[in-house]
N, C-alpha and C positions, 0 to 999 in steps of 0.2 A: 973637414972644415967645420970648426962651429959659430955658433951666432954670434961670439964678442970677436969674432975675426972682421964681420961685416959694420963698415962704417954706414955712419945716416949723413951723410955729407950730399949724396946724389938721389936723385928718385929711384934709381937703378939697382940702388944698394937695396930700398925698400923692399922691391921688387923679388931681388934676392931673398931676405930676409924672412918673407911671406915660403917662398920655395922650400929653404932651406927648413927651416919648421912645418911645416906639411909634412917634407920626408922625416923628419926624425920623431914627431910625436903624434900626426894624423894623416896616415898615407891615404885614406878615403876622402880630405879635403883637399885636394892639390887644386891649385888654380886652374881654369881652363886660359888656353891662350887668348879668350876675348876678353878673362877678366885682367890677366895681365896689360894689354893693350890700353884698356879702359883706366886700371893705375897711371899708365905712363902721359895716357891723356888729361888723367885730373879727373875726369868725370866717374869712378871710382873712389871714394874713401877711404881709406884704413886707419882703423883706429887701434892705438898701441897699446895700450892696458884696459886688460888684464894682462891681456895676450899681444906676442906680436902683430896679431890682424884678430879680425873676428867679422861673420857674414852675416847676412838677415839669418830669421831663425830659419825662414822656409828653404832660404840656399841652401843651410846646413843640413835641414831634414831630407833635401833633396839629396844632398851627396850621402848622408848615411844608408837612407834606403836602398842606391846605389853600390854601396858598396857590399851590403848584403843580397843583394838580388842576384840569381843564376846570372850566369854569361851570356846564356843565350836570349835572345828577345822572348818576350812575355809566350807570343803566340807563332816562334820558328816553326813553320811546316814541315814535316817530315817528306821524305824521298816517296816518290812510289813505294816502293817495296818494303820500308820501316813503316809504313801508316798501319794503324793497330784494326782490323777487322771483328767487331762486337760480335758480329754472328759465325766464327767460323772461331770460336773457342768452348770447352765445355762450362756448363751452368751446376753446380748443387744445386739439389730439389729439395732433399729432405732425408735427415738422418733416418737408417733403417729402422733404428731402433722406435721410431715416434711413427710408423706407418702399420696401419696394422691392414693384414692379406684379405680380410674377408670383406673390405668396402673399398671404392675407389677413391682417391684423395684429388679435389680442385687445388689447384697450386698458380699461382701466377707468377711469371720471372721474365722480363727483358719484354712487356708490354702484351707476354701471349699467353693466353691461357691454354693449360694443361690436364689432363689427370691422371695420375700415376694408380697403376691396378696390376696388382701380383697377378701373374699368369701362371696357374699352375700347373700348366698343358706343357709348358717350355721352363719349367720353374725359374721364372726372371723376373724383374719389375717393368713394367711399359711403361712408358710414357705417350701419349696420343695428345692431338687438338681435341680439348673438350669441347666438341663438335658434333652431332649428331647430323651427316650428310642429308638427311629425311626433312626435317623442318627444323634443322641447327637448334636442338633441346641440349641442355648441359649433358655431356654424359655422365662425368660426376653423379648427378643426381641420381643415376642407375644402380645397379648391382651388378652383382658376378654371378649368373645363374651355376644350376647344379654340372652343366657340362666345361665349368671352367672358364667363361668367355665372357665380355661386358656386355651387359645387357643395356638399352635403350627404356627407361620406364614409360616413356611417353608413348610410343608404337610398338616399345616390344624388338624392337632394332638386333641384332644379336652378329659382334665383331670376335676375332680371334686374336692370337697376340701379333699378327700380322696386319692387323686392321681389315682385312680382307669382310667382308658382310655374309654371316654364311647361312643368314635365318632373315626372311622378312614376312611373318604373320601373315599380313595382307594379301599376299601374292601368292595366288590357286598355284597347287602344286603340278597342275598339269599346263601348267602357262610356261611361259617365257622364263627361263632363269632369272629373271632381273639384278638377284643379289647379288652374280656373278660379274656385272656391269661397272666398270672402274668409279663411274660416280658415286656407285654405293658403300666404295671404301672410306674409311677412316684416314688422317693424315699420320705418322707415324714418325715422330721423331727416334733418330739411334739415342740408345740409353744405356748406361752401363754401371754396375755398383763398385764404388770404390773408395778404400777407407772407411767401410761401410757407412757411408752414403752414396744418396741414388743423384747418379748425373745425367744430364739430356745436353745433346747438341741442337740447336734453336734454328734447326733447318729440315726441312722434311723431302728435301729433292733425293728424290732415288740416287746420286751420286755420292752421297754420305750415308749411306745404309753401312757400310765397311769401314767408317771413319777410325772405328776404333784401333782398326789396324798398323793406319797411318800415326793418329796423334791420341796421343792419352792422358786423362786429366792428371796435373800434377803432384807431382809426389812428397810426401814429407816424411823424412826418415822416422822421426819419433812415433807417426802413426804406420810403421810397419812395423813397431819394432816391439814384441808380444811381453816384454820386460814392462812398458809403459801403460800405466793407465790412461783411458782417454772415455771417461762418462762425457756426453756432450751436451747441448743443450739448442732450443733454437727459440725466436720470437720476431714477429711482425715490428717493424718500427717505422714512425710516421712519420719523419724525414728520408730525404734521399740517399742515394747510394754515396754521392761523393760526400756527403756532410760526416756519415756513417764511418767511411776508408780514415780522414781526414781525423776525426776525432779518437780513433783507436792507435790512430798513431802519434798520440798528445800525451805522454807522459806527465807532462806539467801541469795538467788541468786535474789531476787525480787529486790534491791533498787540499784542491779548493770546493772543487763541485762536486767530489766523495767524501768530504769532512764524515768522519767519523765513522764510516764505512770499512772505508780501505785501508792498511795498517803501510805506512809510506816509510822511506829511509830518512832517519832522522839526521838535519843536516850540523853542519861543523859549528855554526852563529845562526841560530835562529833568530830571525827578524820579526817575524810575524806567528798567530796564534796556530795556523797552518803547518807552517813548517816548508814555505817554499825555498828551493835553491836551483841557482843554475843546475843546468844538466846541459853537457854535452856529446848532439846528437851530430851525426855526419851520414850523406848520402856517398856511399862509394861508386857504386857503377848504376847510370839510368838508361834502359834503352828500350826496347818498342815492349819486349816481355817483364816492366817491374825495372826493380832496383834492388839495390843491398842497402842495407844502414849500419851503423854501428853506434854502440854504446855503453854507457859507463857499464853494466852489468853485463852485457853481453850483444848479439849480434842480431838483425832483422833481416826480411825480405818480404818485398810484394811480390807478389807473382801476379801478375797481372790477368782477369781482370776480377779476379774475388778475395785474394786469400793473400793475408798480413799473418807474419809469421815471426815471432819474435823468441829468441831460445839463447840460454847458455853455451857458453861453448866447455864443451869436457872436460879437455886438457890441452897443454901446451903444443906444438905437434914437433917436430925435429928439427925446424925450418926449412924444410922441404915442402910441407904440405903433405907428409904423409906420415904413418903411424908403424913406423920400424920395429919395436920391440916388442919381444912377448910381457915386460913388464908392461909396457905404455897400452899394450892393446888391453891388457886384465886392467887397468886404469880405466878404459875408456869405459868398458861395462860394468865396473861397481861405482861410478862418478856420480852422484846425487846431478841429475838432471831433470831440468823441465824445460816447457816452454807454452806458449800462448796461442794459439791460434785460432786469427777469426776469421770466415767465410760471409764475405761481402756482399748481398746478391742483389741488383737491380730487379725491383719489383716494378714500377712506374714511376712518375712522376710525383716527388714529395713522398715515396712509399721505399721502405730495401725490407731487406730481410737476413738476417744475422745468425748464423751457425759459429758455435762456441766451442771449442774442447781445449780444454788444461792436462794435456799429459805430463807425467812426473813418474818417474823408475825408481820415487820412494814412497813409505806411507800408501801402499797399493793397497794394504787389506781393509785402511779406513773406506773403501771406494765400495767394499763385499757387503761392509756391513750398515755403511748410512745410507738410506734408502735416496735414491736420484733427488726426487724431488724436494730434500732438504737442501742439496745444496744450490739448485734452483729458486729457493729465498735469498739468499745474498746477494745473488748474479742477477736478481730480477732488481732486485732494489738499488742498486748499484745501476743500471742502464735507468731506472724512474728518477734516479737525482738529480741528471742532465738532460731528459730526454725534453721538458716542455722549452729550458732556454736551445738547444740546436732545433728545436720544431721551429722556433721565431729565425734563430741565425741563418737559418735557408731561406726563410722570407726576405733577410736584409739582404745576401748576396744575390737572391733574382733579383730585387731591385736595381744593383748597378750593374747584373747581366755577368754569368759565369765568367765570362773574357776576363773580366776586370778583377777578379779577386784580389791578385795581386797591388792592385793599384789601392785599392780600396781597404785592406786588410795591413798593415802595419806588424811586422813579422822581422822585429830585431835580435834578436838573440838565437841561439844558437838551438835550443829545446823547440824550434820550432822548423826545423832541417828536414826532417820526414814530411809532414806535410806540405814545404814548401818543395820540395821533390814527388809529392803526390801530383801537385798541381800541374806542373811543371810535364812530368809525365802525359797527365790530362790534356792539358794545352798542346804538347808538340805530336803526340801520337794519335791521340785518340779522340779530334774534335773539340776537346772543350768539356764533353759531358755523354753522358749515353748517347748512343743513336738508338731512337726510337722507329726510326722509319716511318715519322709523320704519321704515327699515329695520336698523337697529343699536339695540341696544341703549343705547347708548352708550358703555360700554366699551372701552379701549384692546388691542390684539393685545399677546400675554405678550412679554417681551424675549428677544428667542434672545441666542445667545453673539457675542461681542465680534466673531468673523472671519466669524460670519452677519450678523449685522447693520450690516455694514461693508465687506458683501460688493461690487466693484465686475462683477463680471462680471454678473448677472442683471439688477443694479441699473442698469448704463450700457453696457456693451459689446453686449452680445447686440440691442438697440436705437439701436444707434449703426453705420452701416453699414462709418466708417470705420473705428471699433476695432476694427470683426467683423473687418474686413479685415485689419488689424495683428497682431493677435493669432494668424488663419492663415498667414499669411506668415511671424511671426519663429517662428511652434513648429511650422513645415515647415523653417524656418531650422536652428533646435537640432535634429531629428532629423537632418538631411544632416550638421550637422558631428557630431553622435554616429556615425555611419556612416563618414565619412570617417575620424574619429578610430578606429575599431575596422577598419577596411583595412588601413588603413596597418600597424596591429599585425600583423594576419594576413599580409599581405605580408614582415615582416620575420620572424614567427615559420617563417615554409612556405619561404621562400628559401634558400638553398645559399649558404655566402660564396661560393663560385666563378659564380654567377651573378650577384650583385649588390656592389655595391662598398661598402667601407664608407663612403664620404661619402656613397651614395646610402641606408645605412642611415641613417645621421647624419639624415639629410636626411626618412626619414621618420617616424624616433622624434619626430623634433621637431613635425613635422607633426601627429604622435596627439595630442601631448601637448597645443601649440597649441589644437587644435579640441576635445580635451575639456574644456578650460580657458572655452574661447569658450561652447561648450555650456552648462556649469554657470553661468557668470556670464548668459548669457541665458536660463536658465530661473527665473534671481533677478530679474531682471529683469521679466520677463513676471510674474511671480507678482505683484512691488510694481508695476506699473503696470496689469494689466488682470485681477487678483484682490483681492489683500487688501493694503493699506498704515496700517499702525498709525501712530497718531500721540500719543509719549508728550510732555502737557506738561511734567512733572517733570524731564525727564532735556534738554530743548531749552537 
């Protein structure tokens, strides 16, 4: 039936007419039955042009958000059995590669503090409560003495990779065993390395000492897969965990707030200097473990509750879902593949911590021969161009209270489907937001200044073995040539012309000059690469 079928002869018809156009050109505007009523009462208006009807604007904004919003209500509670338990999944601590065996490393993740210390008695990594049972001193702050075991610098403490206490100074050796006394133990979270990184389960009750048996942290094909490269990376970031998930899974925001960084798909009608365009992103399956996503280039997943995973897909498969041929399988392993994956981690409140690896099965031997910490300039600079405005956007969403994002956040389009399934996740499964276990208040930490909180040295370097390394090197670098540069001076100032010649003065004024020059420009250097690198969008 269409609209010149409907006469205006009756109010009835109107009524229609309103229907009838709803279904054929805005099925998210359909009248509710009270506004029908309300036509047929009079006490409604419609007005006929442009449109056969048209609503207030908020009516309309109401039905559009509507009709992109999930199905399910903002905050459906899960079953018993589907609610999502924070403390009884595994945590990344910290890429092997960035842990070095011969010091203990403090670590924080899901509001507890830790320190991880190569055991070389049991050759594994431990994880323990940075706890000193004795007078609670960091143990962090200790050492590994010569017989392999953490040592306590304050008392002298001395634990095994069992946490068991097998040394207590203090206590005459013809006394009381004391150390043998369960209070003298350390708490001992199960830990295990995987994808090489070091994982802990965020429970120290003797009933998960065998966890590993039962559940293991999750797997990603491309980092088993010894064809792929996967250099990784890691850095402190001073927003929260969900702001952190939520913004990795924002495709659309790259060609605004990485201008100039990130090299984006050029679209079909550029409208603007950016180069924005639709992207359509869809959430396929959400349940208590993550979701799938899909997209124009290829396919995603959360895995709930750290790890966003985004990758190519190979090849076609037989529509079966499986990989029949010996051509299609020799397919699957010479296919230029990569994929993205980041390692989400709850640090506190206002605080996460982000583990990076880009593996790719082409371009391997660029990985042999650029040293890490070169490619740790792009990836740092690229997480500093958005990192001060989500510092603020976590502020604006405490304000109207996690629950509310939705309501509050305006999320029309389609590029914004992943995040709107992070939430969505967050909301039905998993509380809302971390469970902290009342240890916070809730409360976000005060915002320090622009070059603190943007700081990359504490935040990436000092945890990163390569940058430590880079960073000693070029500013042992800059002192030699300040030294050489101030020689060379003294050389020509102490000299006699009769002893030295003028081309070989020549020769070393230039040389001051040179090497002060080199100095100054790599102490610019060092400062915007493994300090502070601002990044104004106004002026890009």
């Amino acid at each position: 039936m269409n609209l010149e079928d409907c006469t205006d002869s009756e109010g009835i018809s109107r009524v229609m007419r309103i229907a009838l156009w709803c279904m054929q050109n805005q099925p998210f505007l359909r009248p509710s039955i009270v506004e029908v009523v309300k036509v047929l009462e009079g006490t409604l208006s419609v007005d006929r042009p442009p449109f056969p009807f048209t609503l207030r604007q908020d009516q309309m904004d109401e039905a559009a958000l509507k009709s992109i919003q999930p199905p399910e209500p903002e905050f459906e509670a899960a079953s018993h059995g589907e609610k999502f338990d924070w403390y009884s999944q595994w945590y990344p601590v910290m890429p092997v590669c960035d842990l070095d065996k011969r010091v203990p490393h403090a670590k924080k993740m899901m509001g507890l503090d830790v320190v991880v210390w190569w055991d070389r008695n049991e050759s594994a990594w431990k994880v323990f409560d940075d706890t000193c049972p004795h007078r609670l001193a960091p143990l962090s702050e200790g050492r590994i003495d010569r017989w392999g075991r953490l040592q306590c610098v304050y008392h002298g403490w001395c634990f095994n990779g069992s946490g068991d206490c097998k040394f207590i100074p203090q206590a005459p050796p013809d006394g009381p065993p004391v150390h043998t006394f369960k209070k003298a133990c350390v708490a001992v979270y199960p830990s295990t390395v995987h994808h090489d990184i070091v994982w802990f389960w965020p429970n120290t009750d003797p009933q998960y000492k065998d966890i590993i048996m039962k559940k293991k942290p999750p797997s990603i094909p491309e980092l088993d897969d010894p064809s792929f490269t996967k250099l990784m990376g890691n850095r402190d970031i001073p927003y929260g965990y969900d702001v952190l998930v939520e913004n990795l899974m924002d495709p659309a925001h790259v060609p605004y707030a990485h201008y100039g960084i990130m090299r984006t798909r050029k679209p079909q009608v550029k409208v603007d200097r950016e180069g924005g365009r639709p992207i359509d992103l869809s959430v396929k399956k959400l349940d208590r473990d993550g979701f799938t996503g899909k997209m124009d280039w290829g396919s995603s997943k959360f895995i709930a509750p750290c790890i966003f995973y985004a990758y190519t897909e190979p090849v076609a498969d037989q529509g079966n879902g499986t990989v029949s041929s010996p051509h299609t399988k020799k397919q699957l392993s010479t296919h230029r593949r990569m994929a993205l994956i980041f390692i989400c981690i709850p640090v506190s409140p206002g605080n996460s911590r982000l583990i990076w690896v880009f593996p790719r099965n082409f371009g391997v031997w660029i990985d042999k021969i650029v040293p890490r910490w070169v490619f740790h300039v792009g990836q740092n600079l690229i997480l500093d161009s958005d990192l001060y405005l989500l510092h603020v956007e976590e502020r604006k969403i405490m304000d109207v209270g996690p629950a509310n994002w939705q309501k509050a956040c305006f999320v029309p389009t389609k590029s914004d489907a992943l995040v709107v399934g992070f939430r969505r996740w967050l909301n039905k499964y998993a509380g809302g937001q971390v469970d902290w276990r009342g240890k916070y208040s809730g409360a976000l930490p005060p915002t320090p200044p622009r070059e603190q909180l943007m700081d990359r040295y504490w935040s990436h370097v000092v945890n990163c073995r390569s940058c430590n390394s880079a960073h000693k090197g070029l500013s042992a670098l800059e002192v030699i040539l300040q030294v050489i540069s101030l020689v060379s001076i003294g050389i020509v100032a102490a000299a006699k012309e009769s002893v030295i010649s003028a081309a070989a003065i020549t020769t070393l004024v230039t040389m001051a000059v040179v090497c002060f020059a080199a100095s100054r420009w790599l102490s610019y250097f060092i400062y915007k690469t493994f300090h502070y690198h601002d990044y104004n969008h106004a002026l890009r």
